[in-house]
SEFIZA-3560 file (N, C-alpha, C; in Angstrom, 3 decimals):
REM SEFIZA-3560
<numar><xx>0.843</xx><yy>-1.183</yy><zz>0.000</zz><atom>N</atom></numar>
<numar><xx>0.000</xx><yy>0.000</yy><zz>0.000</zz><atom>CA</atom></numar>
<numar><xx>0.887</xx><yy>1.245</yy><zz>0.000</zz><atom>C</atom></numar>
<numar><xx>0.386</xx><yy>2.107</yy><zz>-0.647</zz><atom>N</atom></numar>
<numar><xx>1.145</xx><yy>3.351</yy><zz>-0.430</zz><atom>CA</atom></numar>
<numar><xx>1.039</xx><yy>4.262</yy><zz>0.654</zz><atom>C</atom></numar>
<numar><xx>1.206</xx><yy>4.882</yy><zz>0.814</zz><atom>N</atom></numar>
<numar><xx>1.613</xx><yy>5.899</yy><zz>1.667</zz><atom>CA</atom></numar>
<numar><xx>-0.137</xx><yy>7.019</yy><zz>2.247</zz><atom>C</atom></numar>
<numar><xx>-0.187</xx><yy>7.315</yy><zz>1.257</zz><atom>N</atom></numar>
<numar><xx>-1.357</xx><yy>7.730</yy><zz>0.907</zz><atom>CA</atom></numar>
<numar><xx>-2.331</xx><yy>7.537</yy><zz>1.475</zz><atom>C</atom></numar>
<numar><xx>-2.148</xx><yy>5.951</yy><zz>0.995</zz><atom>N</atom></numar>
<numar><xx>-3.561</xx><yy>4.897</yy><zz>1.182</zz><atom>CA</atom></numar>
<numar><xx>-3.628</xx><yy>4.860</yy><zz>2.596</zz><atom>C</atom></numar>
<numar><xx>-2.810</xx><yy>4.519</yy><zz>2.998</zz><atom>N</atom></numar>
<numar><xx>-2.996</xx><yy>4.014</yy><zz>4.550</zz><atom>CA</atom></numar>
<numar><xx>-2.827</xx><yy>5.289</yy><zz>5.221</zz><atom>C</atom></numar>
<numar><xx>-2.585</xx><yy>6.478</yy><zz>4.925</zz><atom>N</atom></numar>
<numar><xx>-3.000</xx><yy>7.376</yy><zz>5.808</zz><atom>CA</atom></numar>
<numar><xx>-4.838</xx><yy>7.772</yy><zz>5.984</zz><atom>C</atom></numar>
<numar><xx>-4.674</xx><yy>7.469</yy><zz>4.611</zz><atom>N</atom></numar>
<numar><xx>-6.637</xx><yy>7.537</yy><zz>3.929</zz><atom>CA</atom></numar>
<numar><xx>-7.478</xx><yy>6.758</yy><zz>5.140</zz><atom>C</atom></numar>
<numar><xx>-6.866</xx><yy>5.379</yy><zz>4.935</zz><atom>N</atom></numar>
<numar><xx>-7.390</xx><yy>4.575</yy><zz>6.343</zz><atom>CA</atom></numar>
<numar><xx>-7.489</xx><yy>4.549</yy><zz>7.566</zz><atom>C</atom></numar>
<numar><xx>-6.485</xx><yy>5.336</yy><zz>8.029</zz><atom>N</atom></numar>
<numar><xx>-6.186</xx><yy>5.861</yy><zz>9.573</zz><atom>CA</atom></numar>
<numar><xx>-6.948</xx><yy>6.685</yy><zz>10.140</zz><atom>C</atom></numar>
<numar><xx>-7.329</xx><yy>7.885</yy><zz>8.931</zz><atom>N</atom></numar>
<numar><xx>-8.240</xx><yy>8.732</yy><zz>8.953</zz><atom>CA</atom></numar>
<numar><xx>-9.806</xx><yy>8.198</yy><zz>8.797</zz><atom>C</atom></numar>
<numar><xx>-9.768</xx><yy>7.418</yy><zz>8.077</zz><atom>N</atom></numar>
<numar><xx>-11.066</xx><yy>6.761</yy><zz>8.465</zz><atom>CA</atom></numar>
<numar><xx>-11.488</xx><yy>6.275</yy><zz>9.458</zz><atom>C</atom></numar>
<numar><xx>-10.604</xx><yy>5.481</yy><zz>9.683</zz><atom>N</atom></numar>
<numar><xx>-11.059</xx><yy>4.420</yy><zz>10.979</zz><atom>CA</atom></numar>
<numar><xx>-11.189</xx><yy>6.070</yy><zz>12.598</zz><atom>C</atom></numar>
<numar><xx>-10.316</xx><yy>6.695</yy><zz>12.571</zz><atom>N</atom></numar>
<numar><xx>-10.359</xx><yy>7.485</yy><zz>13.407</zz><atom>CA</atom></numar>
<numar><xx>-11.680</xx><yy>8.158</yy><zz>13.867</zz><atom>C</atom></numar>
<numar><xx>-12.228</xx><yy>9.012</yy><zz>12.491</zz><atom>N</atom></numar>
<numar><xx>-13.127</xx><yy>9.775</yy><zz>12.441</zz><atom>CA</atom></numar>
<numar><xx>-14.749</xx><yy>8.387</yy><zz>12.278</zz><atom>C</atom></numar>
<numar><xx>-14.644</xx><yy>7.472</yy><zz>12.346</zz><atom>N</atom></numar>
<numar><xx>-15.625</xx><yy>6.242</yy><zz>12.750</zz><atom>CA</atom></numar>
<numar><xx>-15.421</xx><yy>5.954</yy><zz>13.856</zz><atom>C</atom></numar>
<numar><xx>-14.252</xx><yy>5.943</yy><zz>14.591</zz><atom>N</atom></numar>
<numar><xx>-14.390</xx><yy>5.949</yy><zz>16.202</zz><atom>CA</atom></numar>
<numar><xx>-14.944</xx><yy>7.629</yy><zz>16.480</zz><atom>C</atom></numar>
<numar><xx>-14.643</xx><yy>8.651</yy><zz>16.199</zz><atom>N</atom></numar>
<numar><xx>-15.010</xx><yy>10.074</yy><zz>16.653</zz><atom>CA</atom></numar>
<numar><xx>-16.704</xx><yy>9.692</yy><zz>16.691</zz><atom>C</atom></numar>
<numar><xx>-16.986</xx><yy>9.328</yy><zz>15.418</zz><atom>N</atom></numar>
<numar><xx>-18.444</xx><yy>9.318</yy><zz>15.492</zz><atom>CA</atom></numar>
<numar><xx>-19.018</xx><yy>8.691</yy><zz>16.443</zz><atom>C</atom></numar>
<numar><xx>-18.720</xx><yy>6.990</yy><zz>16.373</zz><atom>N</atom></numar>
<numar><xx>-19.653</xx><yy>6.374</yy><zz>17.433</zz><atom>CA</atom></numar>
<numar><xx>-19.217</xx><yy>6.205</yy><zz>19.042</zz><atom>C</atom></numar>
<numar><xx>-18.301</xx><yy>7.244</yy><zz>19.407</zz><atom>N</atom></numar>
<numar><xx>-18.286</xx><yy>8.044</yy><zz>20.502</zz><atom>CA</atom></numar>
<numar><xx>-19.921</xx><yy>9.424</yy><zz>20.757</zz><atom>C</atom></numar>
<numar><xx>-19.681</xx><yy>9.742</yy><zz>19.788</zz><atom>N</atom></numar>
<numar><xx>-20.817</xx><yy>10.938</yy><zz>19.841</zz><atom>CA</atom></numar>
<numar><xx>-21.874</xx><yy>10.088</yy><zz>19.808</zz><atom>C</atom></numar>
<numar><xx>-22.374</xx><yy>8.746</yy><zz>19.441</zz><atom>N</atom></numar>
<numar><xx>-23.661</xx><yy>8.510</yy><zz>18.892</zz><atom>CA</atom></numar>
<numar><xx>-23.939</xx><yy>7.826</yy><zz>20.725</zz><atom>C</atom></numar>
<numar><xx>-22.900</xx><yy>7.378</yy><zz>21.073</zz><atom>N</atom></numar>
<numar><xx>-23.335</xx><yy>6.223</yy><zz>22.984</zz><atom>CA</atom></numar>
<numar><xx>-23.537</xx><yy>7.577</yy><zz>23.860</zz><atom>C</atom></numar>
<numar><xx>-22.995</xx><yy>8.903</yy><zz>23.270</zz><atom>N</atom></numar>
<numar><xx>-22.971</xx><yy>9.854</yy><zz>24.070</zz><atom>CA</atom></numar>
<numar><xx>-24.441</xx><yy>10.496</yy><zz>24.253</zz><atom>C</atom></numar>
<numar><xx>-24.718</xx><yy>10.512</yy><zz>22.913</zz><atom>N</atom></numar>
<numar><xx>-26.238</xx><yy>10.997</yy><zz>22.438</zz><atom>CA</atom></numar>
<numar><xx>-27.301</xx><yy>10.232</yy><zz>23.449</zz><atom>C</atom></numar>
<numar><xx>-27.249</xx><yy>8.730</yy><zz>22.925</zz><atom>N</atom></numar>
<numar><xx>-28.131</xx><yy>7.643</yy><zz>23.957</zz><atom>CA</atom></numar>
<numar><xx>-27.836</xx><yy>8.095</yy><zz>24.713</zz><atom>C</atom></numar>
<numar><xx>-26.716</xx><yy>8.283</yy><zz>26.014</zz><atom>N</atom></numar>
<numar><xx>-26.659</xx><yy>8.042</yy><zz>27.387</zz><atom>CA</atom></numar>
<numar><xx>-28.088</xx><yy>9.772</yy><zz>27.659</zz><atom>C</atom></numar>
<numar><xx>-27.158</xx><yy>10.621</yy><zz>27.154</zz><atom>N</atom></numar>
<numar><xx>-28.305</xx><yy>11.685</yy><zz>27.052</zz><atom>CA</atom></numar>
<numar><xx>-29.869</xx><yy>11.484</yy><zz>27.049</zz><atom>C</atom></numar>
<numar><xx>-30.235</xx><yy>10.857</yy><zz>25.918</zz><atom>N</atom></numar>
<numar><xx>-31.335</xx><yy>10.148</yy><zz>25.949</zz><atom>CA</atom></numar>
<numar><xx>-32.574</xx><yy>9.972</yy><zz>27.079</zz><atom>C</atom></numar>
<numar><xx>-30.951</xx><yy>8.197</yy><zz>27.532</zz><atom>N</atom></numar>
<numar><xx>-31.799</xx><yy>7.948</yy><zz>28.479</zz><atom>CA</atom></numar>
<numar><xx>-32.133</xx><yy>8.495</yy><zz>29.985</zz><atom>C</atom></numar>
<numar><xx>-31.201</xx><yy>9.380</yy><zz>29.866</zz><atom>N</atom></numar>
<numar><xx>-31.062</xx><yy>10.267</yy><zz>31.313</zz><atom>CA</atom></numar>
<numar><xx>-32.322</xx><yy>11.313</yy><zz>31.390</zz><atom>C</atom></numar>
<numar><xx>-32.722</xx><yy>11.486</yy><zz>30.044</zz><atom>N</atom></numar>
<numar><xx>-33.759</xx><yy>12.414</yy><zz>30.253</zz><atom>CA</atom></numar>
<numar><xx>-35.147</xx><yy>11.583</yy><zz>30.198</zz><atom>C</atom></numar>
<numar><xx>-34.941</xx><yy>10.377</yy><zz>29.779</zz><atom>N</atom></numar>
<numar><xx>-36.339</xx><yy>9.572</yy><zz>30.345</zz><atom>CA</atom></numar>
<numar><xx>-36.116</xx><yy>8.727</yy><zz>31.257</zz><atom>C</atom></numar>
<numar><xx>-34.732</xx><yy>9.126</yy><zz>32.017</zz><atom>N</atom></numar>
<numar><xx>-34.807</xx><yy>8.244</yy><zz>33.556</zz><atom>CA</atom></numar>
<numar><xx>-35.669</xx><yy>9.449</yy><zz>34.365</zz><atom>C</atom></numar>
<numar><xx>-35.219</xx><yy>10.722</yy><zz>33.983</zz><atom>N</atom></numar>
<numar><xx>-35.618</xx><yy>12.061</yy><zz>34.645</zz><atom>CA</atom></numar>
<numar><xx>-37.125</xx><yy>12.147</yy><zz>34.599</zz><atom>C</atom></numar>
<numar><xx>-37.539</xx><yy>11.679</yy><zz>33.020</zz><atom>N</atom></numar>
<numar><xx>-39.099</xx><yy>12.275</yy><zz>33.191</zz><atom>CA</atom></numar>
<numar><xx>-39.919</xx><yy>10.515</yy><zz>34.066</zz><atom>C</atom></numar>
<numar><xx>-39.556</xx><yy>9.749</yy><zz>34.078</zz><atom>N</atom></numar>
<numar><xx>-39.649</xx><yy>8.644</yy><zz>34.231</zz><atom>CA</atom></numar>
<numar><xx>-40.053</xx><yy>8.853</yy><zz>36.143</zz><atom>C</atom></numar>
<numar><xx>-38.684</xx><yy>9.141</yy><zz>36.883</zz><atom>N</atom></numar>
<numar><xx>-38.770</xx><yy>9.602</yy><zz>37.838</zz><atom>CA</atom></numar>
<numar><xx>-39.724</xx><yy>10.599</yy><zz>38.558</zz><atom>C</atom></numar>
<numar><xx>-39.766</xx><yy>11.575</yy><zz>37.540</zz><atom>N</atom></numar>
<numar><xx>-40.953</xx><yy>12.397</yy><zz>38.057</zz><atom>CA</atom></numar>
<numar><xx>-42.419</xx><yy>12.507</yy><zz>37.866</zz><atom>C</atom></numar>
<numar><xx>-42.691</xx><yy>11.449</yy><zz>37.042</zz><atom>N</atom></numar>
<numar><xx>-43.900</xx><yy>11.344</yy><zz>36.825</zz><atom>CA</atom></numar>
<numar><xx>-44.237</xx><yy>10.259</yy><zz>37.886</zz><atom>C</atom></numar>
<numar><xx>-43.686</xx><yy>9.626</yy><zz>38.355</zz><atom>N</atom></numar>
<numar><xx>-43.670</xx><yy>8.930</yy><zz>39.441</zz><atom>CA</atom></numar>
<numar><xx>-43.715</xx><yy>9.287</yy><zz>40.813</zz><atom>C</atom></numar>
<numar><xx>-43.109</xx><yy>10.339</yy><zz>41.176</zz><atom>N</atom></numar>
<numar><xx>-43.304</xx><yy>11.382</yy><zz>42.331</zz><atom>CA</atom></numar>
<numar><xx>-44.367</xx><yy>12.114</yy><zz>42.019</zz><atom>C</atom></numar>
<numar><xx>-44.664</xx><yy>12.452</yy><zz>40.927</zz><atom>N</atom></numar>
<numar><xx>-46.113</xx><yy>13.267</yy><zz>41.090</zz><atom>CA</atom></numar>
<numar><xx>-47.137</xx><yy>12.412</yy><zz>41.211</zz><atom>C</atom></numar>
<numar><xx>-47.519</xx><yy>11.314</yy><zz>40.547</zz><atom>N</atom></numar>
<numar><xx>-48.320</xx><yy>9.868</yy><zz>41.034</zz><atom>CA</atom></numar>
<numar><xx>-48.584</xx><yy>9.066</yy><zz>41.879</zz><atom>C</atom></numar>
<numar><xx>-47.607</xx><yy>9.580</yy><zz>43.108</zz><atom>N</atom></numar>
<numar><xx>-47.903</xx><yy>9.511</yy><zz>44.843</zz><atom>CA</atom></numar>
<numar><xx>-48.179</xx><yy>10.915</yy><zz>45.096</zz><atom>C</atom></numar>
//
C-alpha cells in the first residue's frame, strides 16, 4: 500500500471511532432524560 492509502485509512477508521463516541454519548443523554421524566412522573403519582 502506499503511503497515501494508509493514511486515507487511519483517517477513516479514526473519524468512525469520533463518530460512534458521539452517537453512545447521544443515547446516554437520551436515556437520562427519560430516567428524569420517568422519575418524576412517578413522584407526582404519589
Amino acid at each position: 500500500m502506499t503511503k497515501s492509502v494508509k493514511l486515507t485509512a487511519v483517517m477513516m477508521v479514526a473519524l468512525l471511532g469520533l463518530a460512534a463516541c458521539n452517537t453512545v454519548r447521544g443515547a446516554g443523554q437520551d436515556l437520562s432524560v427519560a430516567g428524569s421524566t420517568i422519575a418524576s412522573e412517578a413522584g407526582q403519582a404519589q
